[in-house]
C-alpha positions as CSV (number, residue, x, y, z in Angstrom):
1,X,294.5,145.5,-70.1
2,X,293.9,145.9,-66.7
3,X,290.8,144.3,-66.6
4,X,291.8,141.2,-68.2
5,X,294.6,141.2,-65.6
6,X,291.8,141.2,-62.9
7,X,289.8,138.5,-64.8
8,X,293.0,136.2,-65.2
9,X,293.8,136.7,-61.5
10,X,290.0,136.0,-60.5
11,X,290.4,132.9,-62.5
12,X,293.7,131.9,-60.6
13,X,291.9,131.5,-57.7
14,X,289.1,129.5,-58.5
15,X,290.7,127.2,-60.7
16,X,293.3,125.5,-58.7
17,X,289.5,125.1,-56.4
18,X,287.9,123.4,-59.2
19,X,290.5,121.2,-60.7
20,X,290.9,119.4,-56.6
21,X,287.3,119.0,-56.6
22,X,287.2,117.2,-59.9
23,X,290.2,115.2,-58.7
24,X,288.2,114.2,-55.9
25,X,285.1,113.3,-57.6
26,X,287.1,111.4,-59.8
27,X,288.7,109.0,-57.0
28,X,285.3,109.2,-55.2
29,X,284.1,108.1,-58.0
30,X,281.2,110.4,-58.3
31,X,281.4,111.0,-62.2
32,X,277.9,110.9,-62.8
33,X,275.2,113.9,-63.9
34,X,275.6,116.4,-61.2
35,X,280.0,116.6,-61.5
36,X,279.5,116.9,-65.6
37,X,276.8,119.7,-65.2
38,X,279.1,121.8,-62.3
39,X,281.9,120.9,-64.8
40,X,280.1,122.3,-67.6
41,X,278.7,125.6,-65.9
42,X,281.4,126.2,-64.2
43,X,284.0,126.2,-67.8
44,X,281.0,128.0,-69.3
45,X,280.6,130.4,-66.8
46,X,284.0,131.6,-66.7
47,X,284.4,131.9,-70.6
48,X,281.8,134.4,-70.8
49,X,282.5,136.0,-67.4
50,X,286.0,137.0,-69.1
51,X,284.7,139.2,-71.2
52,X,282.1,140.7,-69.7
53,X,284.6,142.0,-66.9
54,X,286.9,143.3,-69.9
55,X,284.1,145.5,-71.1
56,X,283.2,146.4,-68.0
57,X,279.6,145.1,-67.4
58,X,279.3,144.7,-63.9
59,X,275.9,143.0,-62.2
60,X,275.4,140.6,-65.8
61,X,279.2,139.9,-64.6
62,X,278.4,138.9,-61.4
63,X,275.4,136.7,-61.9
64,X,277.4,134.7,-64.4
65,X,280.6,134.3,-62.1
66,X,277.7,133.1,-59.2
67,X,276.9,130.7,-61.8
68,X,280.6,129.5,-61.9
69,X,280.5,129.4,-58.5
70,X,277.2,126.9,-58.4
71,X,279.4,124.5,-60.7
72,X,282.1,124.4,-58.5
73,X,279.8,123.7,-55.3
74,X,277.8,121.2,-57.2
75,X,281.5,119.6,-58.5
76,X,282.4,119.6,-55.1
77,X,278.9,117.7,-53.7
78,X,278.8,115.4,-56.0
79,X,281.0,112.9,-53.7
80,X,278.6,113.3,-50.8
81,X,275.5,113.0,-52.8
């Protein structure tokens, strides 16, 4: 359980990130390809990063949560794009 913890905690922090920068893509109007493909990698990546941390598999783990994390940045460039 402790692991799942961990992974809900990690997801905690990134979340609130994510849902602001789809709020601001939204007003910015940016809703085109590159905010629906960081949407999409980033929900994506987090359902399989969960449970790859609850079993424990640590570098597959990390490349998937840096593909999360290329989501969000592309969620959050889309306005300036």
């Amino acid at each position: 359980t402790g692991r799942l913890e961990r992974a809900q905690s990690n997801l905690y922090e990134t979340l609130p990130l994510f849902i602001g920068a789809v709020l601001i893509a939204h007003v910015a109007g940016a809703n085109g390809a590159m905010t629906a493909w960081g949407s999409a990698l980033y929900f994506w990546g987090r359902v399989v990063f969960v449970p790859l941390y609850a079993v424990g598999i640590p570098f597959i783990r990390s490349l998937v949560w840096l593909v999360s994390l290329a989501g969000l940045v592309m969620v959050l460039a889309a306005p300036f794009i």
